[in-house]
C-alpha positions as CSV (number, residue, x, y, z in Angstrom):
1,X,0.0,0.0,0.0
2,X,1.4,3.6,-1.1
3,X,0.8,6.5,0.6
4,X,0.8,9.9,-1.0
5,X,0.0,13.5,0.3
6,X,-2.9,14.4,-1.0
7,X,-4.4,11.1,-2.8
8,X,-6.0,8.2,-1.5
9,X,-4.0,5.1,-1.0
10,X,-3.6,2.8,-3.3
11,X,-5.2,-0.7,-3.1
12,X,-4.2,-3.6,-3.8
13,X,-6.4,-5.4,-6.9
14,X,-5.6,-8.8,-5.7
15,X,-7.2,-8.3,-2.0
16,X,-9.8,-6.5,-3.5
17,X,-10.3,-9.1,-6.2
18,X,-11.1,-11.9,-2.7
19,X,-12.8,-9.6,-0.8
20,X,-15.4,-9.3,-3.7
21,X,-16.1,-13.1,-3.3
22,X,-18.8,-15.0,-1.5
23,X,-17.9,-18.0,0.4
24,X,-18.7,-20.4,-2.6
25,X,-16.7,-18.2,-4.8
26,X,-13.5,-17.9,-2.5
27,X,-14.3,-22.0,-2.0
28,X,-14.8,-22.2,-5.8
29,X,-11.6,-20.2,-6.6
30,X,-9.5,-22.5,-4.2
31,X,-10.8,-25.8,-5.9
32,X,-9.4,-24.5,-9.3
33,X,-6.6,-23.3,-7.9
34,X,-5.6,-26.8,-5.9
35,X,-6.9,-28.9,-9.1
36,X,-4.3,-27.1,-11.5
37,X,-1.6,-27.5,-9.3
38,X,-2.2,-31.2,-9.2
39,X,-4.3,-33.2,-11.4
40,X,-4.6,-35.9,-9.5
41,X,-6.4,-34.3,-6.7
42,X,-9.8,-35.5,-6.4
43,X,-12.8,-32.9,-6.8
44,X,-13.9,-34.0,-3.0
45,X,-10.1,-33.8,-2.1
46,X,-10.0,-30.3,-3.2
47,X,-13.0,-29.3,-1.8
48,X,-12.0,-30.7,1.8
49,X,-8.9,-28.9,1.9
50,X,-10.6,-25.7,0.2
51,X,-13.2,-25.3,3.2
52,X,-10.5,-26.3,5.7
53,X,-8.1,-23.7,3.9
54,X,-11.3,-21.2,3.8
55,X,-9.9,-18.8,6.5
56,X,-6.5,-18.3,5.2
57,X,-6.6,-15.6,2.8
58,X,-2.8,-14.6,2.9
59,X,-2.2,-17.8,1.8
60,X,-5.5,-18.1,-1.3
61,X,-3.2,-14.7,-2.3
62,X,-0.1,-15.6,-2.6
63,X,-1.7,-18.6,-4.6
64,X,-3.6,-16.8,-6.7
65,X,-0.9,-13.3,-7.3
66,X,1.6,-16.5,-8.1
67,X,-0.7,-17.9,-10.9
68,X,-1.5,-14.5,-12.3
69,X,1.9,-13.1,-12.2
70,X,3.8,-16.4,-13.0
71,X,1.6,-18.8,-14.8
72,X,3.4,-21.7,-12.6
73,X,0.6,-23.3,-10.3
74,X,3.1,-25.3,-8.3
């Protein structure tokens, strides 16, 4: 976050970007995520470890700023 005299701060579009989501979105976005990083994760596997994940947005943004910025998954 930047701060500059005399305009607002500037946000981050990523934070914003998972604040915007619902819980089945943020759940929804997690399961993708965890399925392209491994193929062989079963749908029910990934949506076990999504929910139990659920409350740990640092690490659903690092995830997700990695894919975006990177392309790598894993």
């Amino acid at each position: 976050m930047f701060f500059r005299t005399g305009k607002q701060a500037k946000t981050d579009p990523i934070d914003d970007f998972i604040n915007s989501l619902d819980y089945w979105e943020n759940i929804n976005l997690r399961i993708a995520l965890i399925r392209n990083a491994n193929h062989e994760v079963s749908d029910q596997d990934a949506y076990n470890r999504a929910t139990l994940d659920f409350k740990e947005t640092e690490s659903l943004k690092f995830q997700l700023e990695k894919v975006l910025k990177t392309g790598i998954s894993n």
